[in-house]
C-alpha positions in Angstrom: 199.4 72.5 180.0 197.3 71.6 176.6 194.7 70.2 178.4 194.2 73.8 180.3 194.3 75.0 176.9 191.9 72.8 175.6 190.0 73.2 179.0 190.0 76.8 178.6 189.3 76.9 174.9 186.2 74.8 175.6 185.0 77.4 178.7 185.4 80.2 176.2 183.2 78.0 173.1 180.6 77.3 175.5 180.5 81.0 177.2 180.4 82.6 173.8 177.7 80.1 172.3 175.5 81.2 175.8 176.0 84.6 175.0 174.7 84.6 171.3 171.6 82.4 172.2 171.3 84.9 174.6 171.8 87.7 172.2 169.4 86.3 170.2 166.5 84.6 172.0 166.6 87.7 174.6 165.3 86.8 178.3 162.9 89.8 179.7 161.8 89.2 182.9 158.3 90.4 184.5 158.5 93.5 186.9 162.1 94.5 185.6 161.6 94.5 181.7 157.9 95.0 181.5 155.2 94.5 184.0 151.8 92.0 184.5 148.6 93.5 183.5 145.8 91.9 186.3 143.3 91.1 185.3 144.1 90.9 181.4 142.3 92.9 179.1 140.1 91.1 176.5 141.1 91.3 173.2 139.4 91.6 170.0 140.4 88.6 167.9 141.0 85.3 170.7 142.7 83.5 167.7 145.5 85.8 167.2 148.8 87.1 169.6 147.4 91.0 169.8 150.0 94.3 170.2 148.2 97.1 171.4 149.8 100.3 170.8 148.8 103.3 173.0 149.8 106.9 171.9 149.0 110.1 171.5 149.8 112.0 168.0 151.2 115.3 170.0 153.4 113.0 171.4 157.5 113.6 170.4 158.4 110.1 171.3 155.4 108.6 169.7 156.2 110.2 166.4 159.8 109.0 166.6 158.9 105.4 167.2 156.5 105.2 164.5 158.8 104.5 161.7 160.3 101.7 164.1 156.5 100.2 164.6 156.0 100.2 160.9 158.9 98.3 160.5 158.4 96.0 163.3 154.5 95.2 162.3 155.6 94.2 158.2 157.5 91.4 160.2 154.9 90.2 162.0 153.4 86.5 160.6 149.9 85.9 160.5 149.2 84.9 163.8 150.3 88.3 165.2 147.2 91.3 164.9 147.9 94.6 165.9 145.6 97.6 166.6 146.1 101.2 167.9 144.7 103.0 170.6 144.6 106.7 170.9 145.6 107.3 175.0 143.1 110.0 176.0 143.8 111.9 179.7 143.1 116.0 178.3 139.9 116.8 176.3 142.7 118.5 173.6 143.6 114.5 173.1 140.3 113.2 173.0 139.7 115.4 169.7 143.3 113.2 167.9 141.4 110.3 169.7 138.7 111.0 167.3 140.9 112.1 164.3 142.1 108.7 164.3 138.9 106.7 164.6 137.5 108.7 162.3 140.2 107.9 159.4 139.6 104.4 159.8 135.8 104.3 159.6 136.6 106.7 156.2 139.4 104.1 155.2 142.0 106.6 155.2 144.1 105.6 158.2 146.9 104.5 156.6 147.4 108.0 154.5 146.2 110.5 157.6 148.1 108.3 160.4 151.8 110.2 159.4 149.9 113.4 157.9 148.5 114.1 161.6 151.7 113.0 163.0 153.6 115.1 161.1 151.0 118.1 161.4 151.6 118.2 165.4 155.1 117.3 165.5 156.9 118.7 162.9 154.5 121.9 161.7 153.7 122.3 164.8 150.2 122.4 164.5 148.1 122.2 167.7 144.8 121.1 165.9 143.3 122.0 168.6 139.5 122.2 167.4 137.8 119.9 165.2 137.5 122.5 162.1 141.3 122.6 162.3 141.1 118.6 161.8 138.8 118.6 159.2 141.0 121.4 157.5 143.7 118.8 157.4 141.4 116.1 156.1 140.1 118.0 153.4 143.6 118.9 152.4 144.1 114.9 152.2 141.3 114.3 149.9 138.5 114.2 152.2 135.5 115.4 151.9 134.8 117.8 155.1 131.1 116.5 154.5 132.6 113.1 155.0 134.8 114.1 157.7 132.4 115.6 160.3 129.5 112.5 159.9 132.5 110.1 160.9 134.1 112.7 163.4 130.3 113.1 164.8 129.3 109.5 164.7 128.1 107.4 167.5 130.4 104.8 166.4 133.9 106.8 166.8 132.2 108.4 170.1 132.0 104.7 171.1 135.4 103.6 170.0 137.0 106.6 172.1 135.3 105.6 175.5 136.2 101.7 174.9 140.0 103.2 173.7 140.3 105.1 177.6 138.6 102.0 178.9 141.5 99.9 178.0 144.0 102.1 178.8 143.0 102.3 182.3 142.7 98.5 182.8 146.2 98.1 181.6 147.3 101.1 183.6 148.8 102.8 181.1 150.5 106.2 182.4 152.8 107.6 179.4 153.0 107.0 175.4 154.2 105.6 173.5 153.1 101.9 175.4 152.7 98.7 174.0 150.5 95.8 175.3 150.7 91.8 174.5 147.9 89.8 174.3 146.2 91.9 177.1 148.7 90.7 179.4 151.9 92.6 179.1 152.5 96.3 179.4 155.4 97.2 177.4 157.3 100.5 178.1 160.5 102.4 177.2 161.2 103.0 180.8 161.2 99.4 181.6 162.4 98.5 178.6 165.1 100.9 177.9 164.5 102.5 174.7 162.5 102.3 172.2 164.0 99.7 170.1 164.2 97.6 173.2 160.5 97.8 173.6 159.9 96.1 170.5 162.6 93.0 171.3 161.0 93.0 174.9 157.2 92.3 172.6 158.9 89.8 170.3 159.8 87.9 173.7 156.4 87.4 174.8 154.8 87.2 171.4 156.7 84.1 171.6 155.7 83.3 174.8 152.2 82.9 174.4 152.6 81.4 170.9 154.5 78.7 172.5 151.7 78.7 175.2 148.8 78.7 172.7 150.5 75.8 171.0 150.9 73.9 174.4 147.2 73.9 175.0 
């Protein structure tokens, strides 16, 4: 009888020590948890593990899982980049594209990212027009000078076109997304939510810095 005890004490160690390293490693699997992207996209720095976030700032479930993406990305160690790109399929969406291209080339992303978050989803602002844009700009500190040559520039006109480009070799269909080293499409639906979308990236982040480090 004590060695079932002991038998069965040692089952339940070695059950409960599989379910923690499960809880914490996390196993995702490819076509259930998030799906292949073929053929990759190219990224812009080879050196470094690249999240791509796709979203739209009139999107409810993209302003909700910004504070989560903030989060996650003052994590992130050096060998992990991460860029954002505006998902563009109504002209309405390829003026926000622009919004946010523009505030980087005028080195304000980091101030107007929330603001025109917050301006669509919260004061329900449709800034629907580039005036109403540069209205909320201006209000930020911006010159509207300033504003309309980056709004107008070839460069952000540029960035737009390569933004839908990507988004349509990674197939992306809904916002918020997230992509991994061009390989991985990351969604809530496959997922589950949106917290889970950011465990399902730190699994292949891992991935392909164990690959990188294999080769």
């Amino acid at each position: 009888m004590i060695k079932n005890v002991l038998l069965s004490l040692s089952l339940l160690a070695v059950g409960l020590s599989y379910a923690v390293a499960e809880e914490v490693t996390g196993t995702y699997v490819a076509g259930v948890d998030y799906d292949l992207i073929s053929p990759p996209v190219r990224g812009v720095d080879g050196d470094k593990i690249e999240v791509t976030e796709f979203f739209w700032y009139g999107c409810g479930h993209c302003y909700t899982f910004e504070p989560m993406l903030e989060q996650w990305k003052k994590t992130q160690p050096e060998d992990v980049s991460f860029r954002g790109v505006p998902a563009v399929w109504a002209e309405k969406m390829e003026l926000h594209a622009k919004a946010y291209y523009a505030a980087d080339t005028l080195g304000v992303l980091d101030t107007m990212n929330p603001v025109i978050f917050q301006a669509m989803n919260v004061d329900r602002k449709p800034l629907a027009s580039q005036a109403d844009i540069a209205a909320l700009f201006v209000a930020n500190g911006v010159s509207e000078k300033d504003f309309n040559k980056a709004f107008n520039s070839f460069g952000v006109s540029s960035q737009v076109r390569q933004g839908i480009a990507i988004a349509k070799s990674a197939q992306i269909t809904g916002t918020p997304a997230l992509m991994v080293n061009g390989k991985y499409h990351v969604s809530s639906r496959k997922a589950g939510s949106q917290s889970d979308m950011l465990k399902v990236v730190d699994f292949l982040v891992e991935q392909e810095r164990t690959a990188k480090a294999s080769n």
